[in-house]
C-alpha positions in Angstrom: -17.3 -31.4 -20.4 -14.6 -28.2 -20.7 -11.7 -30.8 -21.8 -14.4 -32.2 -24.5 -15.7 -28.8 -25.7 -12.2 -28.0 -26.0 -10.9 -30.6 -28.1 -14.2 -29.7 -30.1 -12.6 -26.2 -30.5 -8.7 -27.3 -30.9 -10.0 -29.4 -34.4 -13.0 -28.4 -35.9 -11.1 -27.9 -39.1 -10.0 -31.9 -39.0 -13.4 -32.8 -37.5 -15.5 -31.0 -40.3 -13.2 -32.1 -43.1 -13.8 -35.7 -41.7 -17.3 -35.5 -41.9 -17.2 -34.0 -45.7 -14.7 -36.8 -46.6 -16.7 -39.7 -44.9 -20.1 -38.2 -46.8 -18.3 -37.7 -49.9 -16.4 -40.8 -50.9 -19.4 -43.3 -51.1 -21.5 -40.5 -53.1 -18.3 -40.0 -55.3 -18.0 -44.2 -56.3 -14.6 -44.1 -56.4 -12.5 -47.2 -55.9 -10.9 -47.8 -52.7 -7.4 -48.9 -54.5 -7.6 -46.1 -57.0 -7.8 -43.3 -53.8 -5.3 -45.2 -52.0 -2.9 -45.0 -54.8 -3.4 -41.5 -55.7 -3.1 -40.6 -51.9 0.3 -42.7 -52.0 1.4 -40.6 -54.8 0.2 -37.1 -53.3 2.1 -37.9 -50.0 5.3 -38.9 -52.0 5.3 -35.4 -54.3 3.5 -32.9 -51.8 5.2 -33.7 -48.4 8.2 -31.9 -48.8 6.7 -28.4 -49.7 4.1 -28.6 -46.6 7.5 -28.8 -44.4 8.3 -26.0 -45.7 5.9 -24.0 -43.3 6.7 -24.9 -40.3 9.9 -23.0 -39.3 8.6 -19.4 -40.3 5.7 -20.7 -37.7 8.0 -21.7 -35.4 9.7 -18.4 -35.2 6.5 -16.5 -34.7 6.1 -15.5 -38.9 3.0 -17.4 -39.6 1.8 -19.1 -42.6 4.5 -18.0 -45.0 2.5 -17.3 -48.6 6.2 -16.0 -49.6 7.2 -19.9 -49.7 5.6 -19.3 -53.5 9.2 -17.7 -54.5 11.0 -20.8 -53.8 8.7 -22.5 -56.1 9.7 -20.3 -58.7 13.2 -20.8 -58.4 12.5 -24.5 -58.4 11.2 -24.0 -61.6 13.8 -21.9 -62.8 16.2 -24.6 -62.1 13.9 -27.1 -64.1 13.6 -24.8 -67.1 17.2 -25.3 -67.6 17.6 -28.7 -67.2 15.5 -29.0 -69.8 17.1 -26.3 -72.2 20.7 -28.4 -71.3 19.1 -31.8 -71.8 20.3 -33.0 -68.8 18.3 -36.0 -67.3 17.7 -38.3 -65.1 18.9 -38.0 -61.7 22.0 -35.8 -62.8 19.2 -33.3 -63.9 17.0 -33.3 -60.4 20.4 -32.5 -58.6 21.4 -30.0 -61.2 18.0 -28.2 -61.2 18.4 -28.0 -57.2 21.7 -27.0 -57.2 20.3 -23.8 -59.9 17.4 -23.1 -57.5 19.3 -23.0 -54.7 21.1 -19.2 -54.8 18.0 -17.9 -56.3 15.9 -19.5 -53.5 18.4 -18.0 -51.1 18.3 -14.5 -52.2 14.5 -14.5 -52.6 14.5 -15.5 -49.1 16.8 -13.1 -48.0 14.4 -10.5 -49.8 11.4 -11.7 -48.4 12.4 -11.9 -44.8 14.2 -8.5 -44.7 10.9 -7.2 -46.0 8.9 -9.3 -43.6 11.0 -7.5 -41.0 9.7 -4.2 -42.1 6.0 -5.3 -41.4 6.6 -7.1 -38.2 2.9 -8.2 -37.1 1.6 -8.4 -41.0 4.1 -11.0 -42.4 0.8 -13.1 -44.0 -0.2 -10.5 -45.7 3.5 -9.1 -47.2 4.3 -13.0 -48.0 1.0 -12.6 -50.2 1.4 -9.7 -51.8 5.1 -9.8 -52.5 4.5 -13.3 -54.3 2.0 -11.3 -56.6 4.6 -9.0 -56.9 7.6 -11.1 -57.3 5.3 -13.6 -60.1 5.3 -10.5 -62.2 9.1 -10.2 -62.3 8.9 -14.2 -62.5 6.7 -13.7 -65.9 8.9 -11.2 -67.4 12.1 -13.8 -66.8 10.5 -16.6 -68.4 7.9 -14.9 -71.1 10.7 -12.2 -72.0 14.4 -12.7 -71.0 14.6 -16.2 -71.9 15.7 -16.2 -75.6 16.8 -12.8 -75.7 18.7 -11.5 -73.0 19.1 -14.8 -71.7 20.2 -17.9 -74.1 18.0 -20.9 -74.9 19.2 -23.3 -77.0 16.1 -26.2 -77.3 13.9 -23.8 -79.6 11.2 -26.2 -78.8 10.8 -24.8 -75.4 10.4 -20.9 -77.4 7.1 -19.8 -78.2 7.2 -19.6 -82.3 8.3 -15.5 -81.8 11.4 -16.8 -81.1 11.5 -15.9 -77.5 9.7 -16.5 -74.4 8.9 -19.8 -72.7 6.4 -22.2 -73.9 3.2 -22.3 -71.9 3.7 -26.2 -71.1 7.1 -27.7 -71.2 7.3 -31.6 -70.6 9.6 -32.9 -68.5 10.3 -36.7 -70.3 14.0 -36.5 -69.2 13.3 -36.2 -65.1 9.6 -37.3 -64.7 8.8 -39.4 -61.5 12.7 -40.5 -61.8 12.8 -39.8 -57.9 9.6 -41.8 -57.7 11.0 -44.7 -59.8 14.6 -44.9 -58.6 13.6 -47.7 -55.9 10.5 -49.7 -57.5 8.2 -51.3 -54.9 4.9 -52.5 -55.5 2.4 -54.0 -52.6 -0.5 -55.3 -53.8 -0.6 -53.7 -57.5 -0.1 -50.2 -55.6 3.3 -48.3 -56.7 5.1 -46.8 -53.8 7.4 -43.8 -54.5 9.8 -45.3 -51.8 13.0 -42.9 -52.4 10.8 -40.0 -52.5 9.4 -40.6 -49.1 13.0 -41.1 -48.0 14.0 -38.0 -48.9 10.7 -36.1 -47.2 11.5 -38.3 -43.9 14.8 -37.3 -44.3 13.7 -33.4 -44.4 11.9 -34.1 -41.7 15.0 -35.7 -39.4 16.7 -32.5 -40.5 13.9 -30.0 -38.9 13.4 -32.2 -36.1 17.1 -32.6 -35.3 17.6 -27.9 -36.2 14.6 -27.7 -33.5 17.2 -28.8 -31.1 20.0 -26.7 -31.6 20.8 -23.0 -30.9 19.4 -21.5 -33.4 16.2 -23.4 -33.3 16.0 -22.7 -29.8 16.3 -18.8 -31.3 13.6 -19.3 -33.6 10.9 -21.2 -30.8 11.9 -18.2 -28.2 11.3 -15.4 -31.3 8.3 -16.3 -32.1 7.1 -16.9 -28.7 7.8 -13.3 -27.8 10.1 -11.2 -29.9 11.0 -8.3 -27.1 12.0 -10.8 -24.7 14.2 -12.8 -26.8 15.7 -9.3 -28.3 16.8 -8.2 -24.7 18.4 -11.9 -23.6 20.5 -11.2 -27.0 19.1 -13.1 -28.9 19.7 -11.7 -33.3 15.7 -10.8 -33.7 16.0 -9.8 -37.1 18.8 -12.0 -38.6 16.5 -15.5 -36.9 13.6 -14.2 -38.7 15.2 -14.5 -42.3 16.9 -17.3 -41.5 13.6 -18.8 -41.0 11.9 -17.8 -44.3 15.5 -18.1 -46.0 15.3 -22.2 -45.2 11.6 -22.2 -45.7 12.0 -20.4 -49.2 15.1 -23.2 -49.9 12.9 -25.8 -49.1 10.0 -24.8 -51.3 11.9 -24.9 -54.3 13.4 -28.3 -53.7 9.8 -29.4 -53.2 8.3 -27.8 -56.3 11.4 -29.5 -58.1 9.9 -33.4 -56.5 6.8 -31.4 -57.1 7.1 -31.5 -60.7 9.1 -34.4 -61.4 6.0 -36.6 -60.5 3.7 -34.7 -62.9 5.8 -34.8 -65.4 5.1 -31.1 -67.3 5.4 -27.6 -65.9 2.4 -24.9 -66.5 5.6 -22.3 -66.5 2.8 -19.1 -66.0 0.7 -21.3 -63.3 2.8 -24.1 -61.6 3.7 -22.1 -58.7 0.8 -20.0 -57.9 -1.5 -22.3 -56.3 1.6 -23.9 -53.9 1.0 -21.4 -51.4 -2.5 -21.8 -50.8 -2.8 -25.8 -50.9 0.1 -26.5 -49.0 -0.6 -24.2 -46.3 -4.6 -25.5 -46.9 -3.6 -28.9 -46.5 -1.6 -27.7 -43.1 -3.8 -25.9 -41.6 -6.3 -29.1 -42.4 -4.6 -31.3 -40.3 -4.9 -29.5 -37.3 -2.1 -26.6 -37.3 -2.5 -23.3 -36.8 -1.0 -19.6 -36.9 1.2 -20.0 -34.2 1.7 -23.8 -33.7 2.4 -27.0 -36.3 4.0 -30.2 -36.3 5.0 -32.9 -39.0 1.8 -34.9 -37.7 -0.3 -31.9 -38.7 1.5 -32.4 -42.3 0.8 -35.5 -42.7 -3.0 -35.3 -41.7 -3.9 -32.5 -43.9 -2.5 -33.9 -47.2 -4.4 -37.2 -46.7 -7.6 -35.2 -45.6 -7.2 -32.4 -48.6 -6.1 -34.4 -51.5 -9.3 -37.2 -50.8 -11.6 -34.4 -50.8 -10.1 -32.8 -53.7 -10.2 -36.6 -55.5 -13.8 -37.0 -54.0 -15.7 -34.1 -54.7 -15.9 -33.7 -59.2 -17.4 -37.1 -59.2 -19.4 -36.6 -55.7 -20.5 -33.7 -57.4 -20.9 -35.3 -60.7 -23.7 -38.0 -59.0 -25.4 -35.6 -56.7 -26.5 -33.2 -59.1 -25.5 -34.7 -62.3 -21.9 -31.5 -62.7 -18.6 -32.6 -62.1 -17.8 -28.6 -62.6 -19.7 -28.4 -59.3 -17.2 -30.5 -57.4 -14.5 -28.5 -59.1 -15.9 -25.3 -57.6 -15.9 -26.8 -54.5 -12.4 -27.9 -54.5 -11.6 -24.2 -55.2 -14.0 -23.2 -52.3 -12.3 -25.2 -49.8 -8.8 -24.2 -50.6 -9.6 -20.8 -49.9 -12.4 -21.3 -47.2 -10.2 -23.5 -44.9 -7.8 -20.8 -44.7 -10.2 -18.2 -43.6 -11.9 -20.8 -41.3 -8.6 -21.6 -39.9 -7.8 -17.8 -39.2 -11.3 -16.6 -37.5 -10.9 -19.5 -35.0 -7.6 -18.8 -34.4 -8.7 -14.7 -33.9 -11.6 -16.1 -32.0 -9.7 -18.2 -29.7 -7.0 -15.7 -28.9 -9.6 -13.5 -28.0 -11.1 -15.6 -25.9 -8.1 -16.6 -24.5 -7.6 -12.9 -23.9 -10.8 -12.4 -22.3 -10.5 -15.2 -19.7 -6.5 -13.8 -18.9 -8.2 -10.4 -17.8 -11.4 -12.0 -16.0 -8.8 -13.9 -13.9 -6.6 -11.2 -13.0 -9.8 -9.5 -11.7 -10.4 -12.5 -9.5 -13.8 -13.3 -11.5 -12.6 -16.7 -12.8 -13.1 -18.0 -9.5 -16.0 -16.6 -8.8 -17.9 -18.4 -12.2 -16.8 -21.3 -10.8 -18.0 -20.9 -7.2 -15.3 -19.8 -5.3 -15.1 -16.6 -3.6 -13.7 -13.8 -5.8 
């Protein structure tokens, strides 16, 4: 009974979003091949920046909110692409390659800072992505065409400077997705795009093995212990949100290849939240997540995000409920996820003190 009420506990988030999702696609009359697809798709573009959490996890960091800087360096990287007319493959690599110092430093940034609020890194990640998408704004929506050159005037609002609200991306869109066609039974499979997340994922599998992700696991299971074996506290802490930041703006670059456009003031604000919603939806938590946890929590997130305008729409006749609900769920899982996790570690806490007093035992009936 203990062993099922605990697996109860361990995945009430996965549990309830099961339920919701088995209620809501037959109310929602959505075809069976159209979800598949579109979960196919979602996997293929989204996979890579869920990764991106798990190392600052790993070493103790939480949910890293600052993985929303990478994002915008992705984006930066794309913004020129465009402005150069490079396309095509060349461009995807190009636009990485531009990311990639930017998406170091902001790391860099954001662990040292991180560092400075050791216990309340979810909350600095959060704030100093609100902080740092106001610097972001004043690049693209100011420096770009005056300070900085751009030579496409069609990506300049008609002042003459400043980034266009929307800027299609015709010369790189879903070339990732399209570079090895495969179709199986009318679906479209973006084949080299799940090679490179599976690849991602060899790579964090294989750095959990070696020194330094042996630093990171020991950090983040206790950070005074692993200071006095010798172990660089500080330095494996933004080292962590350095690759995680990296990572994030390669995955807003696959990201946005697949949609094809760039909302340059809105893109990257929302990356944060659903990929660490989706996460946390498949079962992770604060302290622990695996690739399997990454996996589950797209598939369950993006259904009920497909789902719920149209289950909305035939329940009560408002897709715009459905829509609210989307919103409500990518927030709500979050703080769901959190209180357990408070609530168990309490708990937790609670039964570690009844059994050093010898009363564990006891409520089982032994002698105390």
């Amino acid at each position: 009974m203990n062993s099922v009420r605990k697996f109860l506990i361990d995945n009430a988030v996965v549990i309830l979003f099961i339920v919701l999702i088995a209620f809501a696609i037959p109310v929602s009359k959505l075809p069976a091949k159209f979800l598949l697809q579109e979960i196919l798709m979602r996997l293929g573009r989204n996979t890579f920046l869920v990764l991106a959490l798990l190392l600052p996890i790993m070493a103790g960091m939480g949910l890293n909110f600052g993985m929303v800087l990478g994002a915008m360096a992705g984006q930066l990287g794309l913004i020129f692409i465009s402005d150069w007319g490079v396309v095509g493959i060349p461009g995807i690599l190009l636009a990485m390659i531009i990311s990639l110092p930017i998406s170091i430093f902001l790391g860099w940034l954001c662990g040292s800072i991180m560092n400075l609020a050791k216990g309340r890194e979810m909350v600095t990640g959060f704030i100093l992505a609100f902080f740092m998408n106001g610097l972001y704004m004043m690049i693209v929506l100011y420096a770009m065409g005056s300070l900085i050159p751009i030579l496409n005037s069609e990506l300049l609002l008609s002042r003459g400077y400043g980034i266009r609200n929307v800027i299609g991306l015709d010369g790189v869109r879903q070339c990732l997705d399209n570079l090895i066609p495969l179709r199986i039974a009318g679906l479209k499979i973006p084949v080299f795009s799940y090679l490179i997340t599976a690849a991602a994922a060899a790579l964090l599998i294989w750095f959990r093995k070696t020194k330094m992700g042996q630093d990171m696991r020991a950090v983040g299971q206790d950070r005074a212990v692993s200071g006095a074996a010798g172990i660089p506290v500080e330095r494996t802490r933004i080292l962590a949100i350095m690759i995680s930041t990296v990572l994030a703006g390669i995955g807003q670059i696959i990201f946005l290849q697949n949609l094809g456009t760039i909302n340059t003031t809105s893109s990257h604000e929302q990356i944060g939240m659903f990929s660490i919603a989706a996460l946390l939806i498949g079962g992770a938590s604060v302290t622990k997540a695996s690739i399997p946890n990454v996996i589950v929590g797209i598939i369950l997130f993006h259904l009920l995000f497909l789902v719920s305008p149209m289950a909305g729409k035939n329940l009560i006749g408002s897709g715009m409920l459905g829509e609210y609900f989307r919103q409500f769920v990518s927030y709500g899982v979050i703080a769901l996820a959190l209180v357990l996790y408070e609530w168990k570690r309490v708990t937790q806490e609670n039964a570690a003190r009844a059994t050093l007093r010898g009363e564990a035992p006891a409520a089982k009936g032994g002698v105390a």
